[in-house]
Structure formats: structure tokens, C-alpha cells
Backbone as a chain_set.jsonl record, in Angstrom:
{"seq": "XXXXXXXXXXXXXXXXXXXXXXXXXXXXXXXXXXXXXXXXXXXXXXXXXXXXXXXXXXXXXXXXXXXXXXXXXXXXXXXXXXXXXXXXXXXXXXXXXXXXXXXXXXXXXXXXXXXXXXXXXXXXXXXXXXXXXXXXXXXXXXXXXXXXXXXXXXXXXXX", "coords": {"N": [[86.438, 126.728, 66.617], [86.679, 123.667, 67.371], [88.839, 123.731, 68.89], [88.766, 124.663, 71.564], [88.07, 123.944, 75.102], [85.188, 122.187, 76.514], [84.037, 123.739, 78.685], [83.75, 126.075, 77.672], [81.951, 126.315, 75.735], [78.943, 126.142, 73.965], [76.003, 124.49, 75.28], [75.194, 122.544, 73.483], [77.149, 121.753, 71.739], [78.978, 120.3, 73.521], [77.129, 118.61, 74.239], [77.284, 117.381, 70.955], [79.608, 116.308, 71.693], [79.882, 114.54, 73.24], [78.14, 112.589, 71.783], [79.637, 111.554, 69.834], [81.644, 110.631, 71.404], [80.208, 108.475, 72.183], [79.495, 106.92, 70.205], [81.727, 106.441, 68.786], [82.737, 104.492, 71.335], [80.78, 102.394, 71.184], [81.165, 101.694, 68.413], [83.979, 100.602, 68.778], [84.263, 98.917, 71.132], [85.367, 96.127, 71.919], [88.123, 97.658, 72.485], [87.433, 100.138, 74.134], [86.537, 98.577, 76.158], [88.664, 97.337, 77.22], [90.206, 99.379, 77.591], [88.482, 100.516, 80.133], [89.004, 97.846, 81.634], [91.818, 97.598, 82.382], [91.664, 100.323, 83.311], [90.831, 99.55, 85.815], [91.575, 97.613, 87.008], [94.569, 98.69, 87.394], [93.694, 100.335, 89.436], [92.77, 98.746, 91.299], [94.997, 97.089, 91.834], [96.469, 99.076, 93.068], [95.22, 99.982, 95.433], [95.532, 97.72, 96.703], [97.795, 97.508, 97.282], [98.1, 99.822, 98.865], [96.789, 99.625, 100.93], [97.927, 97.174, 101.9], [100.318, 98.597, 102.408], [99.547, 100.428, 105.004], [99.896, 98.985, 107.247], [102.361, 98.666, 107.652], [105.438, 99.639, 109.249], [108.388, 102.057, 109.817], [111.63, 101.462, 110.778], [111.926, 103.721, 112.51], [109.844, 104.171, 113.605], [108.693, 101.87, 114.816], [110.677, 101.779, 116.954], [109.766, 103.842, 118.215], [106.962, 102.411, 119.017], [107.425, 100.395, 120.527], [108.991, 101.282, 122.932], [106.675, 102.329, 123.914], [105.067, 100.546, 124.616], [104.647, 98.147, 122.777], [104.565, 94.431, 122.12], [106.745, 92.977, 120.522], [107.268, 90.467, 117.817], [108.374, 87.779, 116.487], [108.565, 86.05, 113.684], [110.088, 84.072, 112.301], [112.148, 81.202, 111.588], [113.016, 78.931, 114.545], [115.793, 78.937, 114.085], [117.076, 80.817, 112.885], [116.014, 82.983, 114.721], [117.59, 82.659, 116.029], [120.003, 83.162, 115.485], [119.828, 85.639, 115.59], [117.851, 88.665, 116.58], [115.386, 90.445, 117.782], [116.029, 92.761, 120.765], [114.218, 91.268, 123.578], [112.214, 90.423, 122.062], [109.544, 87.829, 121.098], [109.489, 84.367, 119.909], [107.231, 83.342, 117.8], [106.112, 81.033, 115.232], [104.978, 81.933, 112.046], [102.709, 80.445, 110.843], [101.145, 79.587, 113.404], [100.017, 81.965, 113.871], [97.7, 82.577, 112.575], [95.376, 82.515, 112.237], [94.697, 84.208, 115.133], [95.615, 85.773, 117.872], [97.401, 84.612, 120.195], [96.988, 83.591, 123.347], [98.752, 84.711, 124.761], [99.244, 86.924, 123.861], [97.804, 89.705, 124.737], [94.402, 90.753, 123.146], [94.254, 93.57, 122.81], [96.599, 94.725, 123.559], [99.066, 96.453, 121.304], [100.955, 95.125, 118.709], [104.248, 94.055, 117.08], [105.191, 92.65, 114.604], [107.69, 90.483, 112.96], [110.049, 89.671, 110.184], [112.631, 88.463, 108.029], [112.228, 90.171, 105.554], [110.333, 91.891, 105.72], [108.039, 90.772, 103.698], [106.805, 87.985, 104.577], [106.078, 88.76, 107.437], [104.103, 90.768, 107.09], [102.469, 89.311, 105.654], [100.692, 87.987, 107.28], [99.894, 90.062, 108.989], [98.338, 90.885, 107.247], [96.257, 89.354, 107.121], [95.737, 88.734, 110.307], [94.548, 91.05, 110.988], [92.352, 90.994, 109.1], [91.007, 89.455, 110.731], [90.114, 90.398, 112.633], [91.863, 91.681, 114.674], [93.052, 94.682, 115.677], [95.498, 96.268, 116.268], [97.874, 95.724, 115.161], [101.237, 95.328, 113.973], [103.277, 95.878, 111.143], [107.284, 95.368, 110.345], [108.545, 97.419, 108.508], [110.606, 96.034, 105.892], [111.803, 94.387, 107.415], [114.06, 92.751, 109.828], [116.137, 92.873, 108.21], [116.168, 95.924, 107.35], [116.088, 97.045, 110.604], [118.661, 96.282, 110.858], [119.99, 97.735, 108.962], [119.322, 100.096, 109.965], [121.423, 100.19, 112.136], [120.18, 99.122, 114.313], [120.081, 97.757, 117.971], [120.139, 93.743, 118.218], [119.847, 90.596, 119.398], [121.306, 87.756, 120.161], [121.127, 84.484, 120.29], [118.513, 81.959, 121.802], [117.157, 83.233, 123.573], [114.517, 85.429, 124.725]], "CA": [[85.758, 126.417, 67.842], [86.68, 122.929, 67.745], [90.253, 123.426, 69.597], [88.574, 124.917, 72.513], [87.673, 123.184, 75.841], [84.125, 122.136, 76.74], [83.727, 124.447, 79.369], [83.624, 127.971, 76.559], [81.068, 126.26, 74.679], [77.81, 125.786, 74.32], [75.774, 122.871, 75.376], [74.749, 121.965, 72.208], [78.433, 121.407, 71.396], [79.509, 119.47, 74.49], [76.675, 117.23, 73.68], [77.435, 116.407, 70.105], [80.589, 115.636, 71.595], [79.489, 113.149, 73.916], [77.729, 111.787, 71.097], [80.546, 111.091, 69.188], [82.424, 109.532, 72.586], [79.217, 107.061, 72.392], [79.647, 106.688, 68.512], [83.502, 105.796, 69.148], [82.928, 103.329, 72.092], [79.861, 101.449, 69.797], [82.987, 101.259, 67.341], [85.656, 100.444, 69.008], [83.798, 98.046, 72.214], [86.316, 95.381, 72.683], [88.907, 98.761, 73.126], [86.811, 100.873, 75.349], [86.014, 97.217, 77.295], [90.316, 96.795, 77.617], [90.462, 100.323, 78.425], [87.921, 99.744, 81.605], [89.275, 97.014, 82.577], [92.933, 98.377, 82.19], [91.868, 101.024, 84.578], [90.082, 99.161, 87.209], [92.96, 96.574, 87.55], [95.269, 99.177, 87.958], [93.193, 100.749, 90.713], [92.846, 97.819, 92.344], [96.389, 96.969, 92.893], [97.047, 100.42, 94.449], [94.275, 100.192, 96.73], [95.82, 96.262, 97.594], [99.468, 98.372, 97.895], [98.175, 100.768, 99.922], [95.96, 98.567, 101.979], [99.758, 97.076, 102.481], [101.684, 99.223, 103.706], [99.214, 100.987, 106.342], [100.649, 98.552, 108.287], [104.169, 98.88, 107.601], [105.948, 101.187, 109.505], [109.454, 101.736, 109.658], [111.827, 101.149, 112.103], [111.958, 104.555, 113.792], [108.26, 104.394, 114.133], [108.498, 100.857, 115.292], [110.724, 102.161, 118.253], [108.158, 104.548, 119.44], [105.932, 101.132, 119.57], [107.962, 99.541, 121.399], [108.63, 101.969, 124.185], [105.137, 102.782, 124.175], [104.774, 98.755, 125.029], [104.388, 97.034, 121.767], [105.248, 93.422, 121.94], [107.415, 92.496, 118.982], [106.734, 89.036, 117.539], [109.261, 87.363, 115.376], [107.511, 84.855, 112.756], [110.967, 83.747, 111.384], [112.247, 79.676, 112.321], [113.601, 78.803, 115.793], [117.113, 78.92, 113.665], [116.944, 82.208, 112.084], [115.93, 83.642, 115.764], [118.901, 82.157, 117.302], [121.319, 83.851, 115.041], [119.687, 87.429, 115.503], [116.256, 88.887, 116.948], [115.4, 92.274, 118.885], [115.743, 92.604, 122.072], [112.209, 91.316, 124.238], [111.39, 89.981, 121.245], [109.229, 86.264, 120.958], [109.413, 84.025, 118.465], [106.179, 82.247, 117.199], [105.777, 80.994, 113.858], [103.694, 82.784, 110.981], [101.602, 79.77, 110.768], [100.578, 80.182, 114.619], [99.672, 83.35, 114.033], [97.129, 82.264, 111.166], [93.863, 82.977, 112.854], [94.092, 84.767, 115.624], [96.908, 86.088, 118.255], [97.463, 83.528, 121.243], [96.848, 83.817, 124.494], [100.006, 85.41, 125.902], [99.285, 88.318, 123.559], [96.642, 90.253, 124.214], [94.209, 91.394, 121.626], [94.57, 95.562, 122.797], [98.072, 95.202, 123.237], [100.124, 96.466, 120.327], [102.088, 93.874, 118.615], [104.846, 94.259, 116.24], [105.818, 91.195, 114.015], [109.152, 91.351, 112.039], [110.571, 88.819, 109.888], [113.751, 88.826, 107.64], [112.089, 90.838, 104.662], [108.699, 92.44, 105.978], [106.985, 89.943, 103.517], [106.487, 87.391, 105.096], [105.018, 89.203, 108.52], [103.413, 91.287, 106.298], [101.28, 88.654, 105.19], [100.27, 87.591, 108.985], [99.425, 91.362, 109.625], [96.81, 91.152, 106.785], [95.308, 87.891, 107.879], [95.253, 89.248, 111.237], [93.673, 92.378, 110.625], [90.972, 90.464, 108.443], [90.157, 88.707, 111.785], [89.598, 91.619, 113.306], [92.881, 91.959, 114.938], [93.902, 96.115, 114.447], [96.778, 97.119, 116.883], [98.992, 94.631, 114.498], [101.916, 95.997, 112.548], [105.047, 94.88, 110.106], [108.083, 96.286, 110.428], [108.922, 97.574, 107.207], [111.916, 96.205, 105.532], [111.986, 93.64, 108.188], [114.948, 92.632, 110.526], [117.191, 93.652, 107.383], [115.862, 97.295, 107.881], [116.845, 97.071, 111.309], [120.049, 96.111, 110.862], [120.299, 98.895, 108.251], [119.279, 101.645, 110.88], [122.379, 99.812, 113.193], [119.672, 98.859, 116.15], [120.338, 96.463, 118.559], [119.695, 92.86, 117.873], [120.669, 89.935, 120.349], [121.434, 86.413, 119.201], [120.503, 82.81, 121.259], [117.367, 81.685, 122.527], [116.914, 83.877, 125.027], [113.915, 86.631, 124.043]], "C": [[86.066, 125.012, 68.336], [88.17, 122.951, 68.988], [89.892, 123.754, 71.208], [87.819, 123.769, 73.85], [85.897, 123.519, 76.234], [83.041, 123.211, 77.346], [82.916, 125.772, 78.656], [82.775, 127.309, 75.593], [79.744, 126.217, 74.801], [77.165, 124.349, 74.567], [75.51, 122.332, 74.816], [75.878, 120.674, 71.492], [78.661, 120.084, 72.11], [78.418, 118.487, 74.218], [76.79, 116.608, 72.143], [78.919, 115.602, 70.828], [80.496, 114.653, 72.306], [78.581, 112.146, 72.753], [78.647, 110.854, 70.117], [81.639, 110.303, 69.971], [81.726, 108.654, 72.264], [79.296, 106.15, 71.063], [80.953, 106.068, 68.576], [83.653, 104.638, 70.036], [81.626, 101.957, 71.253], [80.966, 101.137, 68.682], [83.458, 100.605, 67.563], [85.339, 99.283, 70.428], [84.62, 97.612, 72.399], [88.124, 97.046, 73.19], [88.514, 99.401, 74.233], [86.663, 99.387, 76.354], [87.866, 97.26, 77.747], [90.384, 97.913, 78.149], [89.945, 100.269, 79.833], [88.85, 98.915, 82.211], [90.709, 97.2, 83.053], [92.563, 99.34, 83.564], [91.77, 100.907, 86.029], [91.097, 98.162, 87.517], [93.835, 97.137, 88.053], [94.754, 100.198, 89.488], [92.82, 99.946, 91.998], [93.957, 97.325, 93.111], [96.587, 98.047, 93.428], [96.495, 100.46, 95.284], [95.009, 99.068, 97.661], [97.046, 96.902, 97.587], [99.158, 99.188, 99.003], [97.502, 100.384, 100.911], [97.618, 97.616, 103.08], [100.732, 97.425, 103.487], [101.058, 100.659, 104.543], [99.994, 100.329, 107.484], [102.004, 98.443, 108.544], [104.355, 99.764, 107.996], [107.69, 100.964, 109.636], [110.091, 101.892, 110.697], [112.098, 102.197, 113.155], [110.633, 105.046, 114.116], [108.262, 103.079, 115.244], [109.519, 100.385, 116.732], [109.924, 103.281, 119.136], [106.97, 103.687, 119.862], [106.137, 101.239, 120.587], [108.42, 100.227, 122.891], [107.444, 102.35, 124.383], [104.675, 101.444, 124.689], [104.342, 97.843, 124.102], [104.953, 96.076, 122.166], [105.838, 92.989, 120.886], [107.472, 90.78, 119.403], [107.363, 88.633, 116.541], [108.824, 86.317, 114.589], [108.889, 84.429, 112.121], [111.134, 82.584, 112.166], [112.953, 79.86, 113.215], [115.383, 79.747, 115.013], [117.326, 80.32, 113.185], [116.743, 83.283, 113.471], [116.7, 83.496, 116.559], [119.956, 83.039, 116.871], [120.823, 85.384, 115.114], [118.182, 87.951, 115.577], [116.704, 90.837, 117.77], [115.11, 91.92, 119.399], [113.886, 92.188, 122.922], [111.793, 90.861, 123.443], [110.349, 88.109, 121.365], [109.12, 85.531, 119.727], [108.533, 82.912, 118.258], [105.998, 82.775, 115.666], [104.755, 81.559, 112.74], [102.524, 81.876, 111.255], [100.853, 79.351, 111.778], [99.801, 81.142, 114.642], [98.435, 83.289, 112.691], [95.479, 82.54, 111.106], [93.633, 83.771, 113.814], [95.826, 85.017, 116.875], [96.322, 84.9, 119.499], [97.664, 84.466, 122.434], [97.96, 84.571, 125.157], [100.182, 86.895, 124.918], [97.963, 88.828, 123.542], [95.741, 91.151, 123.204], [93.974, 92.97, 121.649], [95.408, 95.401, 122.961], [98.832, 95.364, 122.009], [100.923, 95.75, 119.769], [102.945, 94.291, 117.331], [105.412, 93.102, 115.735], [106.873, 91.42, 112.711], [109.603, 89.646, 111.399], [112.187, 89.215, 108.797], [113.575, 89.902, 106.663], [111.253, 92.012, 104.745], [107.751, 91.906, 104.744], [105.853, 89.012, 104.315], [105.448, 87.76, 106.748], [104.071, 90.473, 107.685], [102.126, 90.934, 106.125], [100.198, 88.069, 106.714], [99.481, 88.943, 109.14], [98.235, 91.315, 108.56], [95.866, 90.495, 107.299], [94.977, 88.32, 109.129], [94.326, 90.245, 111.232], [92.348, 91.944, 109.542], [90.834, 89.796, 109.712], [89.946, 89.232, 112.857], [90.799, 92.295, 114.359], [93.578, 93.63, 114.459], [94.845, 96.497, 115.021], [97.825, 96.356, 116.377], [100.039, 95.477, 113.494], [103.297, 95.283, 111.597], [105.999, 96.239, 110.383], [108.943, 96.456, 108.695], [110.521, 97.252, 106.885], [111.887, 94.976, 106.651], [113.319, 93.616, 108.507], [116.087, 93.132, 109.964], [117.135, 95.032, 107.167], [116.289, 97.533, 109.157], [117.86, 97.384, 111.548], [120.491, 97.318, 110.033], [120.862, 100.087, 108.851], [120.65, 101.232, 112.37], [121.544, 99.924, 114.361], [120.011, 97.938, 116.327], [119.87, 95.185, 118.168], [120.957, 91.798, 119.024], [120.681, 88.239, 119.369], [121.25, 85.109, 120.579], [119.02, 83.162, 121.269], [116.554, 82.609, 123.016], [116.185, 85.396, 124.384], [114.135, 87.67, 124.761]], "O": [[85.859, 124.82, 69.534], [88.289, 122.07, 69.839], [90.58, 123.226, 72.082], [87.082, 122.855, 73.479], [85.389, 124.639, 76.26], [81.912, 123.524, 76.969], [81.848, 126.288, 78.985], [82.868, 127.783, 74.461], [79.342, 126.266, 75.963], [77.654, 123.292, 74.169], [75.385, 121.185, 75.245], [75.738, 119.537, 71.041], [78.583, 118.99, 71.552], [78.846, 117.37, 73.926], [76.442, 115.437, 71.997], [79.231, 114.456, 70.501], [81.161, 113.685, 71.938], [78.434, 110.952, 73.017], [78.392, 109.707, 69.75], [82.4, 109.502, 69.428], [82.379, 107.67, 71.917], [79.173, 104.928, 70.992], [80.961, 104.868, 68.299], [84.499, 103.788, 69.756], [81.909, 100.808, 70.917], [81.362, 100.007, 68.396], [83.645, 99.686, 66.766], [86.383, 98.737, 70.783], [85.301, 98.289, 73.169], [88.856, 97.037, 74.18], [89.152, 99.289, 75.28], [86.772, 99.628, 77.556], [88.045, 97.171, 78.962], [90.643, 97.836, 79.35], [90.742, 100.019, 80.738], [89.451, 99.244, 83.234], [90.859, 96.94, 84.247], [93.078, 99.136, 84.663], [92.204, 101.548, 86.986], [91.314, 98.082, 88.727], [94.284, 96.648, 89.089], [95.519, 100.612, 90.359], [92.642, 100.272, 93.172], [94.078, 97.144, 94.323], [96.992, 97.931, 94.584], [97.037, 100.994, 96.252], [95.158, 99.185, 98.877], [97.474, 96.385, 98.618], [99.881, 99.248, 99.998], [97.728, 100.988, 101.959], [98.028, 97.549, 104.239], [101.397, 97.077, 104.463], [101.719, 101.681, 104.731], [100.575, 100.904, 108.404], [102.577, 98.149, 109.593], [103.84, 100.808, 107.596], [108.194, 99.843, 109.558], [109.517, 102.384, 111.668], [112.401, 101.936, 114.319], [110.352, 106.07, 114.739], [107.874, 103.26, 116.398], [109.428, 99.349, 117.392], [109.635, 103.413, 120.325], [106.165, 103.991, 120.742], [105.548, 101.83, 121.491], [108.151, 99.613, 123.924], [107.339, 102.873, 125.493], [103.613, 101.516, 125.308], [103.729, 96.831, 124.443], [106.02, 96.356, 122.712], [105.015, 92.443, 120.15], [107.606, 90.131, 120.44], [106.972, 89.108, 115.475], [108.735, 85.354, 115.351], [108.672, 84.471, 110.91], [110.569, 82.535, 113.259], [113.7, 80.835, 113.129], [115.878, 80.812, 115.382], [118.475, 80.592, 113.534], [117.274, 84.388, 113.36], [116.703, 84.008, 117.679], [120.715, 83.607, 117.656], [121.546, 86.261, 114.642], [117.386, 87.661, 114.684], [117.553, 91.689, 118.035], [114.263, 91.028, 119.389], [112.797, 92.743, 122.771], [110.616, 90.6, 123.694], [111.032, 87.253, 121.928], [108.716, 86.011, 118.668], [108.868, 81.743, 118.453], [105.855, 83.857, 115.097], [103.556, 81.403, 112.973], [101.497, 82.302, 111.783], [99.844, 78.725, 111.457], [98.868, 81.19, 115.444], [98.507, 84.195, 111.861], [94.692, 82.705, 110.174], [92.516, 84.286, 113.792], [96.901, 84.471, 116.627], [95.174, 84.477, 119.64], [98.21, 85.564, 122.545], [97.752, 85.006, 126.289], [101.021, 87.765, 125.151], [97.117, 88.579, 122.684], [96.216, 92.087, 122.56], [93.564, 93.569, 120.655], [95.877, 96.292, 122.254], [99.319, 94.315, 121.586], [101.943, 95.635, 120.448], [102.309, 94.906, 116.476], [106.185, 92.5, 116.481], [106.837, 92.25, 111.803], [109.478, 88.628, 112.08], [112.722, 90.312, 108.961], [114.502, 90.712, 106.63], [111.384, 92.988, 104.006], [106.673, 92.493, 104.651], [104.659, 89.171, 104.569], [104.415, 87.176, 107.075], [103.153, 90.876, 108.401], [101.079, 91.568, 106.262], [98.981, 87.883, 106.724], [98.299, 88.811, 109.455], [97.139, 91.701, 108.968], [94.838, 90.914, 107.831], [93.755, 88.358, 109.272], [93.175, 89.981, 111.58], [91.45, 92.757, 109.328], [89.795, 89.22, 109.39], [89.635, 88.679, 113.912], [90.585, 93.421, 114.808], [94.266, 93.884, 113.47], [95.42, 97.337, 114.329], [98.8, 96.253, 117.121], [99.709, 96.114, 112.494], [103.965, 94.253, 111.682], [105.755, 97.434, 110.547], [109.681, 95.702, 108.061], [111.469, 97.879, 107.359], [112.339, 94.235, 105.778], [114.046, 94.282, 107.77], [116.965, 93.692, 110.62], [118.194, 95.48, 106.725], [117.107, 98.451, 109.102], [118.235, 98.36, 112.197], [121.452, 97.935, 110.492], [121.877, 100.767, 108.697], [120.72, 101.921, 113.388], [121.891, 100.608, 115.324], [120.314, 97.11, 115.468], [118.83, 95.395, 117.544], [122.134, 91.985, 119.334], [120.188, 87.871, 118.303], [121.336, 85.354, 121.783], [118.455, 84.197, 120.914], [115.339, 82.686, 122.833], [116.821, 86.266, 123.788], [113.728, 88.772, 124.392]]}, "num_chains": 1, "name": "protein.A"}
């Protein structure tokens, strides 16, 4: 009887056997305490992964934005936007973008912020979105995803 599952037994059973779970963690405490915490750590980073990459989308989502009227927002340095940006794009710095979106973007318009990796705007899109900011997104893979999918990208100044 012991090989069988809980379910085909009686309740008599299924409670010694919970008695002997309780008998085993009184034992074994600092184990059962590592196990816990073991599980809840790892449930926490997946929730902070997947909390992540809601906002990541990739870049043939992040042309249905953009004809739909997203503004794309480049957080990478003047220099880095000179040698290669998307089209329409603007380029203000991450650390601009650190509290709250600026005036020439409004806060219901759609915004798409892209940098070389999708770290770095990544981290802007959380911060934003903790300040209540939600039509904000990353472009997954950043500008080097782009370039992957062979989209356009222009180079100077000129957004």
C-alpha cells in the first residue's frame, strides 16, 4: 500500500503521511528553510523576467507601432545616433527620460525607445512604467535586432 498515490487511500494514511512530512521538516529545518527560499527566489526572478519582457517587443511588432503612430525614442549618445538611428526617430538621453516623458511626447501617445542592445532602454521602460507611464515599449534586441531584420536605418543628425 505504501507505493500507491494519496489519492487510493484512506485518510488515515494520507495523514500519517503528512505527519511524517512535519517530522522530516522538524529534522531537517535549516533544509526545508533553503528549500523555501530556493523556491521563492527562483519565482521571483521569473516574475522580474517576465515583468521584462512585456515590454519588449520585437521588431515586426515594433513596425505595426510605428505605423500606427508610435514615436520612437533613441536613448543612445548624440554619437552613436549620428552613425545610425530609424527613420523619424529622436534622440534623448536615458537619463532624460528618468522620471517622466517630456513635453514633446505626449503621455497617450505610444512611444518606442531603442537603444543598441534593448538593455539599456529596457531599463527606462521600467522606470517609466513605475511612474505610471504605460504606452512605453523596448524594442527587443535593440537597434542590433533591427539591423538583423535588414530595416531601414538613416545616419546624421537629422531625425
Amino acid at each position: 500500500m505504501r507505493g500507491r498515490p494519496c489519492g487510493h487511500l484512506t485518510r488515515l494514511y494520507c495523514l500519517m503521511n503528512m505527519d511524517q512530512l512535519l517530522e522530516f521538516i522538524g529534522a531537517n529545518t535549516l533544509l526545508a528553510a533553503g528549500t523555501v527560499a530556493m523556491a521563492l527566489a527562483v519565482l521571483f526572478n521569473e516574475l522580474r523576467l517576465k515583468a521584462g519582457t512585456l515590454a519588449a517587443i520585437p521588431a515586426t511588432q515594433a513596425i505595426r507601432l510605428i505605423n500606427g503612430g508610435a514615436k520612437v525614442v533613441d536613448v543612445r549618445d548624440a554619437d552613436s545616433f549620428a552613425k545610425g538611428h530609424i527613420v523619424d526617430s529622436l534622440n534623448i538621453a536615458a537619463t532624460d527620460l528618468s522620471g517622466d516623458l517630456p513635453p514633446k511626447l505626449k503621455k497617450a501617445q505610444t512611444v518606442l525607445l531603442v537603444c543598441d542592445s534593448g538593455a539599456r532602454s529596457g531599463q527606462v521602460v521600467n522606470t517609466l512604467r513605475k511612474n505610471g507611464v504605460e504606452k512605453v515599449f523596448n524594442l527587443q534586441g535593440g537597434l542590433g535586432a533591427w539591423q538583423r531584420e535588414n530595416l531601414p536605418i538613416v545616419s546624421g543628425n537629422d531625425a
